[in-house]
C-alpha positions as CSV (number, residue, x, y, z in Angstrom):
1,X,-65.0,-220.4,32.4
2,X,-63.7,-218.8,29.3
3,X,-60.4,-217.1,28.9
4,X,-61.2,-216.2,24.9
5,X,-60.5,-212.6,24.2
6,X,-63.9,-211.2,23.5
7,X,-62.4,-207.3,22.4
8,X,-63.8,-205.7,19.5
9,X,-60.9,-206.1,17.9
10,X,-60.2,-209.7,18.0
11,X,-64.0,-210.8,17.2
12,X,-64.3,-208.4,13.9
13,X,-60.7,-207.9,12.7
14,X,-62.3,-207.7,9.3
15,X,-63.8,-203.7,10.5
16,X,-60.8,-202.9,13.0
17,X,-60.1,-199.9,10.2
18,X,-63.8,-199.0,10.9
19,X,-64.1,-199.2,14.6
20,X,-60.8,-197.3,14.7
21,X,-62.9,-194.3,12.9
22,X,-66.3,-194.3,14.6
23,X,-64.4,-194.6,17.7
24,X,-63.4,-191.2,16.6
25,X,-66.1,-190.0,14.8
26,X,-69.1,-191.2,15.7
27,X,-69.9,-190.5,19.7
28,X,-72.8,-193.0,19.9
29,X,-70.5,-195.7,18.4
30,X,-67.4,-194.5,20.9
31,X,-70.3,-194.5,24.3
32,X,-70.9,-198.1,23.3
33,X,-67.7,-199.2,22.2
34,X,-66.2,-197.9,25.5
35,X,-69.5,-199.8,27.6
36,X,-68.8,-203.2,25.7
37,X,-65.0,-202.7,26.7
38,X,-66.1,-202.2,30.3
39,X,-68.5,-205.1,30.5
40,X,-66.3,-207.2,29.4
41,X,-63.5,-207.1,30.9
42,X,-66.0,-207.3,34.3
43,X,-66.9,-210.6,33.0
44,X,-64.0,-212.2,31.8
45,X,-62.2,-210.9,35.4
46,X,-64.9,-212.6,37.1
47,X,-64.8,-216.0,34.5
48,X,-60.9,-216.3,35.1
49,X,-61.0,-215.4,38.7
50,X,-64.5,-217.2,40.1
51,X,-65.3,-214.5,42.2
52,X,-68.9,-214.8,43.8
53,X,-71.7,-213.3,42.1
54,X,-75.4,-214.3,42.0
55,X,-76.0,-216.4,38.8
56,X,-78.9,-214.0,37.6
57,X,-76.3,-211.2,38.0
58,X,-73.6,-212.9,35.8
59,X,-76.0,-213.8,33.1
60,X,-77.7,-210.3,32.9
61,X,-73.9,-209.1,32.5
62,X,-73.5,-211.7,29.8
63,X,-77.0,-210.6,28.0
64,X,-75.9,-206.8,28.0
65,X,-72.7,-207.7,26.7
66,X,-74.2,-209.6,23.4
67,X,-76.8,-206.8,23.0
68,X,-73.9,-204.2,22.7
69,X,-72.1,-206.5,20.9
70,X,-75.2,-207.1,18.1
71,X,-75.5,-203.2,18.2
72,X,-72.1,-202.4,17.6
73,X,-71.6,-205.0,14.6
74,X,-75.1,-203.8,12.9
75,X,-73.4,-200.0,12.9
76,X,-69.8,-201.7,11.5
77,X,-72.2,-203.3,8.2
């Protein structure tokens, strides 16, 4: 179980300025932004409250949330 913030934010506060503006300006960059948000926040809820979900489920949940999360950074550089 992990209770570590995981928001955009938080892990890159080095390009908050830039996620700020491609949040804004850029729609692909907004679309994933708003689906690593989502994801993660269904994963921490289900970390911090152990509610029941198959393991393969969880870890595909996981996996999706580092893709965006690799995506995302590669558009910040």
């Amino acid at each position: 179980m992990s209770d570590l913030n995981h928001s955009l934010y938080e892990d890159f506060p080095q390009h908050a300025a830039r996620i700020r503006q491609l949040k804004e300006e850029n729609e692909t960059f907004a679309r994933l932004a708003s689906e690593y948000h989502k994801l993660d926040h269904s994963v921490r809820g289900l970390e911090m409250r152990n509610v029941p979900t198959t393991d393969d489920n969880f870890e595909q949940m996981k996996r999706r949330r580092v893709q965006l999360k690799d995506q995302i950074l590669k558009m910040l550089q």
